[in-house]
N, C-alpha and C positions, 0 to 999 in steps of 0.2 A: 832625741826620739820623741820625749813627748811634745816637743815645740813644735816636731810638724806634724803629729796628731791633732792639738790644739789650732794649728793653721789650717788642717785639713778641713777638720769640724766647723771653723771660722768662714772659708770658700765657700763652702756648700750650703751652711745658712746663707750668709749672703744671695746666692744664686737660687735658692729657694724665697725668702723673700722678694726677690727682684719677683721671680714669679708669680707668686702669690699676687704682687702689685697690680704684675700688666695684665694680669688676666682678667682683670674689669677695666680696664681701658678702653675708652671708647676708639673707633677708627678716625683716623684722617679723612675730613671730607673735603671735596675738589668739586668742579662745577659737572655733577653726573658721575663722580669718581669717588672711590674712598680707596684711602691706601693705608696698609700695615705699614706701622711705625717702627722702632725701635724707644723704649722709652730713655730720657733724659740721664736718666740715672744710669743703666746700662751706659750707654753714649759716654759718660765720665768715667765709668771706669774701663772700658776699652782705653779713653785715651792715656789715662795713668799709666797704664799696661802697656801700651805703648812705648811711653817717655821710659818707665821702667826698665823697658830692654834695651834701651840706651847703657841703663848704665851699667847691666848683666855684660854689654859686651866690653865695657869698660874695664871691668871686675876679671874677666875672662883674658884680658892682652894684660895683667898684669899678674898671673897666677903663675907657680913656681911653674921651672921648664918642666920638671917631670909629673906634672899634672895640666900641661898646656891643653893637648891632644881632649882632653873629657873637658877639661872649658870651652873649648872651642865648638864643640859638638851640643854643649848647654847652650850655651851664648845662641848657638844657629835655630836650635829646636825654638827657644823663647822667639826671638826675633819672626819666625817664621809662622810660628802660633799667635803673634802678636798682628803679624801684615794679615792676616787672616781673618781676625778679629775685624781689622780696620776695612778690610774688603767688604766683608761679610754686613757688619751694621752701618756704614758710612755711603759703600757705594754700590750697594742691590737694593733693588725696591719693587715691593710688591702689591698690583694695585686689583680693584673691580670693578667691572661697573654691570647694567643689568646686560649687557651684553655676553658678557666672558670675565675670566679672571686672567692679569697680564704677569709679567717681570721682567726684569731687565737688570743688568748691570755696567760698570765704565767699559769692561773689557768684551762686551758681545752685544748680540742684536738683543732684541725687545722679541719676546714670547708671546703670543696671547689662544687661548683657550676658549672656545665660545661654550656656553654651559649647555648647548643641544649636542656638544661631541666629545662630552666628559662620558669616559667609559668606567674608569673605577679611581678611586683615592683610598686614602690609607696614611700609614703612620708608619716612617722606616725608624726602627729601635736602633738598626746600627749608624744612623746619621742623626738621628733625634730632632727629623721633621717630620711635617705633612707635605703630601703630595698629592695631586690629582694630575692626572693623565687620559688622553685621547688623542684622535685625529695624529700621533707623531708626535707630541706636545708633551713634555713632564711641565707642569708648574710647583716648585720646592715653596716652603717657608716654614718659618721658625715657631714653637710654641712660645717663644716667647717676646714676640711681636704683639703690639698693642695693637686692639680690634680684632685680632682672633674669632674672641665669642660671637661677636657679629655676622663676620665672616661667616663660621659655620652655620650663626642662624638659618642667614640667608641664603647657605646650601642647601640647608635642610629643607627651607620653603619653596627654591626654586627649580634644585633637579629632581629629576626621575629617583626614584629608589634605586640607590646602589650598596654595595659591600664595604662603608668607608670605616678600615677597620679603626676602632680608638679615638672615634670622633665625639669631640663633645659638646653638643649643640645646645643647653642650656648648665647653668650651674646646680640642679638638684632634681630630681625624680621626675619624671612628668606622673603627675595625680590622674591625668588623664586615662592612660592606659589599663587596661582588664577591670575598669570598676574603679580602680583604688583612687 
């Protein structure tokens, strides 16, 4: 019990730190394009996680019979949170340029969003992205994608005022505001 408290606690730093990191991270830049990254470090330990649920399923074909059925169901959830993992930071990518903001992944077409028919954004708590939507168009991405802060900046400067709830366009107050 306290091992996987202590593992708990171990995860979630981790995954806090990761965060803490990418959130100054500059974006990817292209010829007229910048695109959110995943950082290096994340990137390694997906693939650990990965190679990991190799051996979960390993562990899992050799568990007593009458505890086959609940390995086998461990074993699928890892493996399948794991191909997820590898989808997710390996093969989606999310880019902008001053025309619109895009994405795309292996398995579907390429998205793109022009920033004159962004209607609203926001932050989904039960998916734990951001999103802006318009024209038919969702574009998702991660908060813990590198160039984020950028990203928002360059919301901030480039659309109309909109409702984007949870958005955080600089790192501390703006002094600017009522005086202060």
């Amino acid at each position: 019990m306290l091992t996987s408290l202590l593992c708990g606690v171990a995860a979630a730093a981790v995954v806090w730190l990761l965060h803490v990191r990418v959130a100054g991270s500059p974006a990817k830049r292209g010829k007229g394009v910048r695109e959110l990254t995943f950082p290096l470090s994340l990137r390694i330990i997906v693939l650990v996680l990965f190679a990991f649920s190799f051996f979960i399923v390993y562990a899992a074909s050799k568990a007593n019979p009458d505890q086959a059925t609940m390995a086998r169901i461990v074993a699928s959830c890892f493996v399948g949170g794991s191909l997820y993992l590898v989808w997710s930071v390996f093969m989606t990518r999310v880019w902008w340029t001053t025309e619109g903001i895009g994405s795309g992944h292996l398995f579907g077409r390429d998205r793109f969003l022009r920033w004159d028919d962004v209607e609203a954004g926001g932050y989904a708590t039960w998916g734990q992205a951001f999103y802006v939507k318009g024209a038919g168009t969702r574009i998702w991405y991660s908060p813990m994608h590198a160039g984020i802060v950028t990203l928002h900046r360059y919301m901030a400067k480039r659309l109309k005022p909109i409702d984007i709830a949870h958005l955080k366009t600089d790192e501390g107050p703006d002094r600017t505001d009522e005086g202060r």
